[in-house]
N, CA, C and O atoms as a Maestro MAE file, in Angstrom:
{
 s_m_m2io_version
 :::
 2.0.0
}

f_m_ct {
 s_m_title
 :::
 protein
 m_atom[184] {
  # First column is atom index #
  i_m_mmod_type
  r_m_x_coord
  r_m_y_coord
  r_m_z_coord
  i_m_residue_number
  s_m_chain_name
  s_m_pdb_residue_name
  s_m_pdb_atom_name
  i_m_atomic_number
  :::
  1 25 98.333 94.499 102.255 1 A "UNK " " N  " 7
  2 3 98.685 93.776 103.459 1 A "UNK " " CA " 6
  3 2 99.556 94.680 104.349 1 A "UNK " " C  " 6
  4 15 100.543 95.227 103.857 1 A "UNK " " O  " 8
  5 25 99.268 94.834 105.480 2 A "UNK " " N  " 7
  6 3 100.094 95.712 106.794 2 A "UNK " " CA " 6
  7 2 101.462 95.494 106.987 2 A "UNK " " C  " 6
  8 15 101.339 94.269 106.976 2 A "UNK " " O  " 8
  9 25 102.458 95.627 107.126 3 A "UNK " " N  " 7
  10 3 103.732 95.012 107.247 3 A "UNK " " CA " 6
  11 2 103.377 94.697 108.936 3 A "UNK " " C  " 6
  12 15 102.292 94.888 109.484 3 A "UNK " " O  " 8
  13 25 104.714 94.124 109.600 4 A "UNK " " N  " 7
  14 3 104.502 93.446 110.547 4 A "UNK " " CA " 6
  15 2 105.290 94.338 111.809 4 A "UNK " " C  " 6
  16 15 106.145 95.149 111.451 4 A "UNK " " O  " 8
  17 25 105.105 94.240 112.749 5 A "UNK " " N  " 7
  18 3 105.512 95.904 112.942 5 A "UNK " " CA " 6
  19 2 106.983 95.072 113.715 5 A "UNK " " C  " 6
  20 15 107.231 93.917 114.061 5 A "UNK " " O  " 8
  21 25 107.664 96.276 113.734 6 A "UNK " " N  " 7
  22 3 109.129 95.993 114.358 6 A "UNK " " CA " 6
  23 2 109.287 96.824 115.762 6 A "UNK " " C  " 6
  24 15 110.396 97.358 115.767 6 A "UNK " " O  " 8
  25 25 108.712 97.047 116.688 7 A "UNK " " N  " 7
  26 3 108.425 97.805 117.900 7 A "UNK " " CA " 6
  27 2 109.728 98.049 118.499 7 A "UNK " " C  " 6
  28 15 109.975 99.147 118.997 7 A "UNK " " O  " 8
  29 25 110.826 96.831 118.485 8 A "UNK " " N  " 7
  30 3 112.285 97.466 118.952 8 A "UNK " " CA " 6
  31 2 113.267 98.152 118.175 8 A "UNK " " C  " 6
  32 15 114.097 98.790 118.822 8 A "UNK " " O  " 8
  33 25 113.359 98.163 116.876 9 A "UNK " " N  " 7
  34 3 113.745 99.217 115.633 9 A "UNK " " CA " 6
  35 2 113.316 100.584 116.124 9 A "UNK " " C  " 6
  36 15 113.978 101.559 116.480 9 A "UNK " " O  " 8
  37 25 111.509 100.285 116.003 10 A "UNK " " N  " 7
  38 3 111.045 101.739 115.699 10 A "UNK " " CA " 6
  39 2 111.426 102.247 117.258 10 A "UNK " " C  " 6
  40 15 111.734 103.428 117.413 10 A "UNK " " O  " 8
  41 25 111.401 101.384 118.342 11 A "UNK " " N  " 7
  42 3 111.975 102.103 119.257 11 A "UNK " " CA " 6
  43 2 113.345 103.058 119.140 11 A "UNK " " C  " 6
  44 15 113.438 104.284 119.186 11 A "UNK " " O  " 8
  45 25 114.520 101.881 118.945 12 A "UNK " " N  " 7
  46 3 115.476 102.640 118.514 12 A "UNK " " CA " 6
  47 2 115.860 103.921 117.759 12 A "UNK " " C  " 6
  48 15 116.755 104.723 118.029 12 A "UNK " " O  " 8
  49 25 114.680 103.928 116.415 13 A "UNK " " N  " 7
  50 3 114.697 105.717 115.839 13 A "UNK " " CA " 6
  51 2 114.475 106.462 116.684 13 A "UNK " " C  " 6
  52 15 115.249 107.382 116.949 13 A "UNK " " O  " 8
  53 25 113.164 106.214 117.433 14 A "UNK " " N  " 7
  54 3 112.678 107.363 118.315 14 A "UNK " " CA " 6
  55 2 113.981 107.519 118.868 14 A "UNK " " C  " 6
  56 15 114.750 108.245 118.239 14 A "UNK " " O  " 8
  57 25 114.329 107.057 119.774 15 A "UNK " " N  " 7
  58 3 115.720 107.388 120.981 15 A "UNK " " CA " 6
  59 2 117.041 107.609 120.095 15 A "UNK " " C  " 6
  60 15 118.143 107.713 120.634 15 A "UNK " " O  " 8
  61 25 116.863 107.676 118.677 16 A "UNK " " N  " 7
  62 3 117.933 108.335 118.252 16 A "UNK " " CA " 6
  63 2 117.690 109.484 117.586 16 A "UNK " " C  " 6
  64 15 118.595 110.159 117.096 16 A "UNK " " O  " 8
  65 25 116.291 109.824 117.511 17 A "UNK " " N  " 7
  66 3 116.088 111.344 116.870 17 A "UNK " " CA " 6
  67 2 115.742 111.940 118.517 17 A "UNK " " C  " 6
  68 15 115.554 113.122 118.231 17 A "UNK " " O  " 8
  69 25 115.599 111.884 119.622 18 A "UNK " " N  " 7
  70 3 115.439 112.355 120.767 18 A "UNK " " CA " 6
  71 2 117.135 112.912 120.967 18 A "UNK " " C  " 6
  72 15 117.636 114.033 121.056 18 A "UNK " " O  " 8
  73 25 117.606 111.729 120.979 19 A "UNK " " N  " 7
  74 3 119.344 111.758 121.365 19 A "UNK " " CA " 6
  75 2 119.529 113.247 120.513 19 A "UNK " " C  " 6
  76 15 119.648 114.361 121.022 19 A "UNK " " O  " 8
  77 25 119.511 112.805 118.677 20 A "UNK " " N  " 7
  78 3 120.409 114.000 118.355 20 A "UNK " " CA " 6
  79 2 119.568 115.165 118.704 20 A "UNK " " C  " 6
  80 15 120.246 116.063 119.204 20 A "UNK " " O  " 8
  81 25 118.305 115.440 118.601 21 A "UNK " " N  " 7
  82 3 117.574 116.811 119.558 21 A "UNK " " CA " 6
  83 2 118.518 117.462 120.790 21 A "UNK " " C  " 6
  84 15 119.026 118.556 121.036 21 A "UNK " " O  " 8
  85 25 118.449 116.143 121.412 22 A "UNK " " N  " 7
  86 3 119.170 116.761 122.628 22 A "UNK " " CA " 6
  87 2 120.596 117.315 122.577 22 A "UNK " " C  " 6
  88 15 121.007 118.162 123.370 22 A "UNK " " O  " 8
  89 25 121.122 116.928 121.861 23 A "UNK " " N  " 7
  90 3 122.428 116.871 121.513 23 A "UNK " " CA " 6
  91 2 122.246 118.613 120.690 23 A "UNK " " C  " 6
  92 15 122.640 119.675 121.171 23 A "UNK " " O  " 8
  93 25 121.774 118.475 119.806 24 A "UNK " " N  " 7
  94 3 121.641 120.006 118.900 24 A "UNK " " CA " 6
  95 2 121.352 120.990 120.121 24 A "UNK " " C  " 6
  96 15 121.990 122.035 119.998 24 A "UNK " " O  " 8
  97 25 120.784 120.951 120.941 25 A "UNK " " N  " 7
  98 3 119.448 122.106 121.673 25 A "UNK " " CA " 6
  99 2 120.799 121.774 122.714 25 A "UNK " " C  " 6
  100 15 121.390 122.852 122.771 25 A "UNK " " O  " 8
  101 25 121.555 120.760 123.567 26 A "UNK " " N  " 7
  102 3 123.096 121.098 124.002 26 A "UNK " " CA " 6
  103 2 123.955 122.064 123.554 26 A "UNK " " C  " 6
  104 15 124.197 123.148 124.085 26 A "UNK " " O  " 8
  105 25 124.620 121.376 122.043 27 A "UNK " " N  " 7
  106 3 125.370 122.756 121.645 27 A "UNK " " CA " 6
  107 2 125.017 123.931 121.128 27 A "UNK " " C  " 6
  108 15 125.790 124.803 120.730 27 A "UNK " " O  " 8
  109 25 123.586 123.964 121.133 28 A "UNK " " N  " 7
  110 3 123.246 125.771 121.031 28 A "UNK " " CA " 6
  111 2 122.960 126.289 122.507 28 A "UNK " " C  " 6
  112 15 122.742 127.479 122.730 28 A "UNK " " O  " 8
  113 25 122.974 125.448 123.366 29 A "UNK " " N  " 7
  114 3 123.212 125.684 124.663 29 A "UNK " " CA " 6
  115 2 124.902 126.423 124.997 29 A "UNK " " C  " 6
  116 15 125.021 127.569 125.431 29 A "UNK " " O  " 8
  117 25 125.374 126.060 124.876 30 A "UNK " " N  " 7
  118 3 126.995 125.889 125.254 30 A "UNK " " CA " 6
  119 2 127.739 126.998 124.174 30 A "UNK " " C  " 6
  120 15 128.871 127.429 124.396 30 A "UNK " " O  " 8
  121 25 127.112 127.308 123.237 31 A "UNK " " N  " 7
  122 3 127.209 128.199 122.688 31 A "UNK " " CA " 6
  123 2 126.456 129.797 122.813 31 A "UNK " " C  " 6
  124 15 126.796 130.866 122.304 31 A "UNK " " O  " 8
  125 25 125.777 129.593 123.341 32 A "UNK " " N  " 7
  126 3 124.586 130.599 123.543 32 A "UNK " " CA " 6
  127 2 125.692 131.439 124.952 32 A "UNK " " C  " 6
  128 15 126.093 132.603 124.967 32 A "UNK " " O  " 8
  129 25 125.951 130.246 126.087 33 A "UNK " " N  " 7
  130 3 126.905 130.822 127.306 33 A "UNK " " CA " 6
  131 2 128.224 131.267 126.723 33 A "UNK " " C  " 6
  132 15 128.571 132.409 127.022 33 A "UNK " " O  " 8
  133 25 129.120 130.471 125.843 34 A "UNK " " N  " 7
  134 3 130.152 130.858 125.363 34 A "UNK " " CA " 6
  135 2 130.192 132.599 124.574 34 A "UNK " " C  " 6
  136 15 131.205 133.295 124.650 34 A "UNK " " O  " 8
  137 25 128.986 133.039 123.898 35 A "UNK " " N  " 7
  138 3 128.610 134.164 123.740 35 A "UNK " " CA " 6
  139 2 128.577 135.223 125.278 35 A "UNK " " C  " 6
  140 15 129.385 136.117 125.529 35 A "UNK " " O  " 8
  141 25 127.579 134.860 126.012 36 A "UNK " " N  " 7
  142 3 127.419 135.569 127.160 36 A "UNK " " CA " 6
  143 2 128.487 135.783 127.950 36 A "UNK " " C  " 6
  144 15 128.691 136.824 128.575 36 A "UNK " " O  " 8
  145 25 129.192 134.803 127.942 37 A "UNK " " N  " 7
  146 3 130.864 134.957 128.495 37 A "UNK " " CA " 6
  147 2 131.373 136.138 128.484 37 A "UNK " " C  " 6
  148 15 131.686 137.001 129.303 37 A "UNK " " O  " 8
  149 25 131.391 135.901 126.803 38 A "UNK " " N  " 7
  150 3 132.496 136.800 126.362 38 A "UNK " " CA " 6
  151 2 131.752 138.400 126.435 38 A "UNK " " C  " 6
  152 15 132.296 139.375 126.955 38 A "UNK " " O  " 8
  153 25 130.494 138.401 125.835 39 A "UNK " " N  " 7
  154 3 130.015 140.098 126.823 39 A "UNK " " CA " 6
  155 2 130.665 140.275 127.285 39 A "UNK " " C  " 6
  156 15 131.667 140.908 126.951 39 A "UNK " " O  " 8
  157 25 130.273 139.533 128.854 40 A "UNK " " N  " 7
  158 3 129.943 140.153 130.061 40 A "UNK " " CA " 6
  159 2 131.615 139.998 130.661 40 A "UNK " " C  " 6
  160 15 131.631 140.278 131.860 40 A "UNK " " O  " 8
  161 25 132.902 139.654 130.166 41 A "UNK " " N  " 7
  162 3 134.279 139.573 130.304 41 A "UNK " " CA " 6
  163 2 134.337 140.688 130.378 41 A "UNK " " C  " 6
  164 15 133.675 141.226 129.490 41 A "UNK " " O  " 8
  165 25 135.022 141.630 131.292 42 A "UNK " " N  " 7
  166 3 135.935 142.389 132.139 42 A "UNK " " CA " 6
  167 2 136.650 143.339 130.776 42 A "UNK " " C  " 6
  168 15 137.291 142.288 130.758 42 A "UNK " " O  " 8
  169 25 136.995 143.939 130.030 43 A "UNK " " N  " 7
  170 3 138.013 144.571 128.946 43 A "UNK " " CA " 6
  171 2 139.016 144.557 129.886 43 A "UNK " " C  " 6
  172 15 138.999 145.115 130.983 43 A "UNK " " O  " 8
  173 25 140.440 143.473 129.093 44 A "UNK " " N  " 7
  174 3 141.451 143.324 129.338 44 A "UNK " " CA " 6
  175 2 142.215 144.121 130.131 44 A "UNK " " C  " 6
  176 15 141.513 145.098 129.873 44 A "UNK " " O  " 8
  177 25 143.383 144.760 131.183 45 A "UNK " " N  " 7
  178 3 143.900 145.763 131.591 45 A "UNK " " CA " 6
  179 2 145.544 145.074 131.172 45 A "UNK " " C  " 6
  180 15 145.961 143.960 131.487 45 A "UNK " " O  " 8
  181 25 146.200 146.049 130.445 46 A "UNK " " N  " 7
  182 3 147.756 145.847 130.316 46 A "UNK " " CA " 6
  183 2 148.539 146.404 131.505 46 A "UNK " " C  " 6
  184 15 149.766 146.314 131.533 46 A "UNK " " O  " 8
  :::
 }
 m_bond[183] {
  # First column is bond index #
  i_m_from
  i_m_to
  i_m_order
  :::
  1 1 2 1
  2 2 3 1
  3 3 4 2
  4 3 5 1
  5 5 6 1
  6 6 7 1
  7 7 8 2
  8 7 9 1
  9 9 10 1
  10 10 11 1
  11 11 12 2
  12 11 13 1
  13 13 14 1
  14 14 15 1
  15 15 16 2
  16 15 17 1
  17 17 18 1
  18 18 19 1
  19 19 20 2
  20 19 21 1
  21 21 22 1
  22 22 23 1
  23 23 24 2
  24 23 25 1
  25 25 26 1
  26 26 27 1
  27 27 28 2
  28 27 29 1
  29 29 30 1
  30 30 31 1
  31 31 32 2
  32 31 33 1
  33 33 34 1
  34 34 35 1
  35 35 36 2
  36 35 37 1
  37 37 38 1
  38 38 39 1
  39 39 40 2
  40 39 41 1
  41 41 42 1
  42 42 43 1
  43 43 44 2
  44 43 45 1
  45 45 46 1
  46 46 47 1
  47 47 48 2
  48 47 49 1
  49 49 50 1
  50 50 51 1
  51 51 52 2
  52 51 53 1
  53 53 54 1
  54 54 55 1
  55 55 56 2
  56 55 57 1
  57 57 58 1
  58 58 59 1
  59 59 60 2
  60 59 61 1
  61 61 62 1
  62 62 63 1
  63 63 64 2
  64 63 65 1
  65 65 66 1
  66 66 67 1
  67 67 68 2
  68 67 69 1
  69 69 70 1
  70 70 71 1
  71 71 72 2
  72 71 73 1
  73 73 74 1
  74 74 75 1
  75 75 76 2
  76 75 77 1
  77 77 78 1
  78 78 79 1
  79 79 80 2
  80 79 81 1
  81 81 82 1
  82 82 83 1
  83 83 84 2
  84 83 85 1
  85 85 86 1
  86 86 87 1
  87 87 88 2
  88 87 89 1
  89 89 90 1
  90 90 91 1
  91 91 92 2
  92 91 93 1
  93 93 94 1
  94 94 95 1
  95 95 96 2
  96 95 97 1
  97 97 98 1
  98 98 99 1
  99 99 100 2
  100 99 101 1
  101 101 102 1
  102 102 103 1
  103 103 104 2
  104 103 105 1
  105 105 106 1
  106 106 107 1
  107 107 108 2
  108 107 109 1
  109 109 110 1
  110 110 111 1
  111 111 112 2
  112 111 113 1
  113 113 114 1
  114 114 115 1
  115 115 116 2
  116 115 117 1
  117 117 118 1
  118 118 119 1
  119 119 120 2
  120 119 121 1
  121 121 122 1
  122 122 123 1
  123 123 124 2
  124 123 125 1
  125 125 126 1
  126 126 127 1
  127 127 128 2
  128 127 129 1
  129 129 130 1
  130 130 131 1
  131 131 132 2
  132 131 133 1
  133 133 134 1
  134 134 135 1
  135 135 136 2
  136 135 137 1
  137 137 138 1
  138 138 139 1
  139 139 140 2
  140 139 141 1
  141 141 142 1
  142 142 143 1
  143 143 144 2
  144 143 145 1
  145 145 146 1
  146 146 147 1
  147 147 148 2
  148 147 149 1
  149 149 150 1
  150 150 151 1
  151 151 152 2
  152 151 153 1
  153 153 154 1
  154 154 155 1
  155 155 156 2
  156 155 157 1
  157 157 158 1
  158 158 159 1
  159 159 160 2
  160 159 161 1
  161 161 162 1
  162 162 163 1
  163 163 164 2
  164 163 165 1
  165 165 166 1
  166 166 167 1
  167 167 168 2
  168 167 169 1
  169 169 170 1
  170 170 171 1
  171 171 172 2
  172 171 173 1
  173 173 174 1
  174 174 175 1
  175 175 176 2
  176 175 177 1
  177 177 178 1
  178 178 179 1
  179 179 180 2
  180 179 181 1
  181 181 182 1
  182 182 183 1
  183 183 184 2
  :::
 }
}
């Protein structure tokens, strides 16, 4: 027998495995610039 489907649940996973995607592929974003930053920073002058 089929179970009965739950369409606003299974909604909810989707938009929470989208969310944390976005969220991961963000902070390798923000990290990726935080790298490039620091390159492309000036060497200090005393």
């Amino acid at each position: 027998m089929a179970r009965k489907p739950n369409y606003s649940f299974e909604r909810q996973e989707r938009e929470r495995a989208a969310a944390a995607k976005a969220a991961e592929k963000a902070a390798a974003k923000a990290q990726r610039k935080a790298e490039n930053a620091t390159e492309k920073a000036p060497p200090a002058e005393d």
